[in-house]
N, C-alpha and C positions, 0 to 999 in steps of 0.2 A: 643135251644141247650144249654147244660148245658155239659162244665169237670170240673172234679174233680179229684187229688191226696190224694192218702192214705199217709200218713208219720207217722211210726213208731219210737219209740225213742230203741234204741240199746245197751244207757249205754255211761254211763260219759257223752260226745255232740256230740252222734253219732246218726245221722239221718237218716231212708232210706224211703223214697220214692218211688212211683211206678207209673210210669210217663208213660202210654200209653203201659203196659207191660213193662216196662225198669226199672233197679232198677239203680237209684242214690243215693246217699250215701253222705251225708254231716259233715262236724265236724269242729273244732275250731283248732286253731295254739297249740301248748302245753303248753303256756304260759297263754292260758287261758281256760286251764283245758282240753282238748282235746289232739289226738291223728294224729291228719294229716290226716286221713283218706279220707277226699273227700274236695272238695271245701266248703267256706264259703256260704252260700246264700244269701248275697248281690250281689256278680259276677253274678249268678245268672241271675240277673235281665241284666243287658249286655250281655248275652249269647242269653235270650229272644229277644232280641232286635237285635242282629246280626243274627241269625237263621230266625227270621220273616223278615226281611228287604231281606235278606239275598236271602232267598227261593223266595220273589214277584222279587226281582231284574231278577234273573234267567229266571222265568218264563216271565219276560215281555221281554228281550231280546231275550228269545228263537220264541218266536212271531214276534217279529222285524226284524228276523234272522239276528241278530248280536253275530255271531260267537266267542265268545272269550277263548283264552288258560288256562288263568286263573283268580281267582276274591280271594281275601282276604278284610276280614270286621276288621277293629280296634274298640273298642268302648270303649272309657275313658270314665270313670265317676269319680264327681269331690264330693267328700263327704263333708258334713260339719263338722266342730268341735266338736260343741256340741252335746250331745245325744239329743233326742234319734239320733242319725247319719243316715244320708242316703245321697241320691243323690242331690243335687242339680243342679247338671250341665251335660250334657252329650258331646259328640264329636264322629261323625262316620265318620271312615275313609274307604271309598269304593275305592281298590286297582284293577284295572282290567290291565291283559295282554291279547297283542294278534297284531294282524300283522293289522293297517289301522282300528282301532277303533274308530265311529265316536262318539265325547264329545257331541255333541249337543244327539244321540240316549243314550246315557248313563245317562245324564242328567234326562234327562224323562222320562229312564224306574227308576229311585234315586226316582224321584219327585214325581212318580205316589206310589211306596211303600212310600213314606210318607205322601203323604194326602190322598189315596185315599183305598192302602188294606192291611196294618201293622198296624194290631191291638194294639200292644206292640206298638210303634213307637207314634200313637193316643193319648194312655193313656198315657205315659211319654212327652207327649209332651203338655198336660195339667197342669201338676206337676210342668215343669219346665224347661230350654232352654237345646233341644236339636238341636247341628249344627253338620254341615256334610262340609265334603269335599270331590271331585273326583280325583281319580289320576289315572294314566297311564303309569303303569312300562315299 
């Protein structure tokens, strides 16, 4: 299986992409010659990473039938200094509500999307430490 995105450039550092039918749209702050238009594409890469985690979490709890109200994904990334800049460090914070949520079932549906079917989660976690935490509003 092979994807692929097309990304067009728009003018000044305006990017768009087409992502599965969807168009996203990228650009720079104005200070560095952009227009705000869309997100930077370093977040990006956190968005992959909360989306993929994100969706296996879901899907392994719905198997579980652990029921929950709500779920929010945080995902810091910690840059470095120097150029070229990128990630070095990550931090996910998996936020679940809901009435008698059991931590040990949530644990291991966390565990199993990161060793076992978050692709994003795999490859970032080769590059460089990513941690996690669970919590229970």
């Amino acid at each position: 299986m092979k994807h692929s995105v097309k990304t067009i450039w728009k003018g000044d550092m305006v990017f768009e992409a087409d992502v599965n039918g969807h168009k996203l749209t990228m650009d720079a702050p104005d200070e560095a010659g952009g227009t705000d238009q869309g997100p930077r594409p370093k977040p990006l890469m956190l968005v992959a990473l909360a989306g993929c985690t994100g969706m296996d979490v879901v899907s392994v709890l719905k198997k579980m039938r652990v029921e929950i109200d709500g779920f929010s994904i945080l995902v810091e990334g910690d840059l470095t200094e120097e150029p070229p800049k990128h990630y070095h460090r990550m931090k996910v914070v998996y936020e679940f509500s809901g009435k008698d949520l059991p931590m040990e079932k949530l644990k291991k549906a966390v565990d199993m999307s990161r060793e076992k079917y978050c692709g994003v989660s795999y490859v970032y976690r080769q590059l460089m430490d990513v941690d996690y935490d669970i919590r229970i509003a």
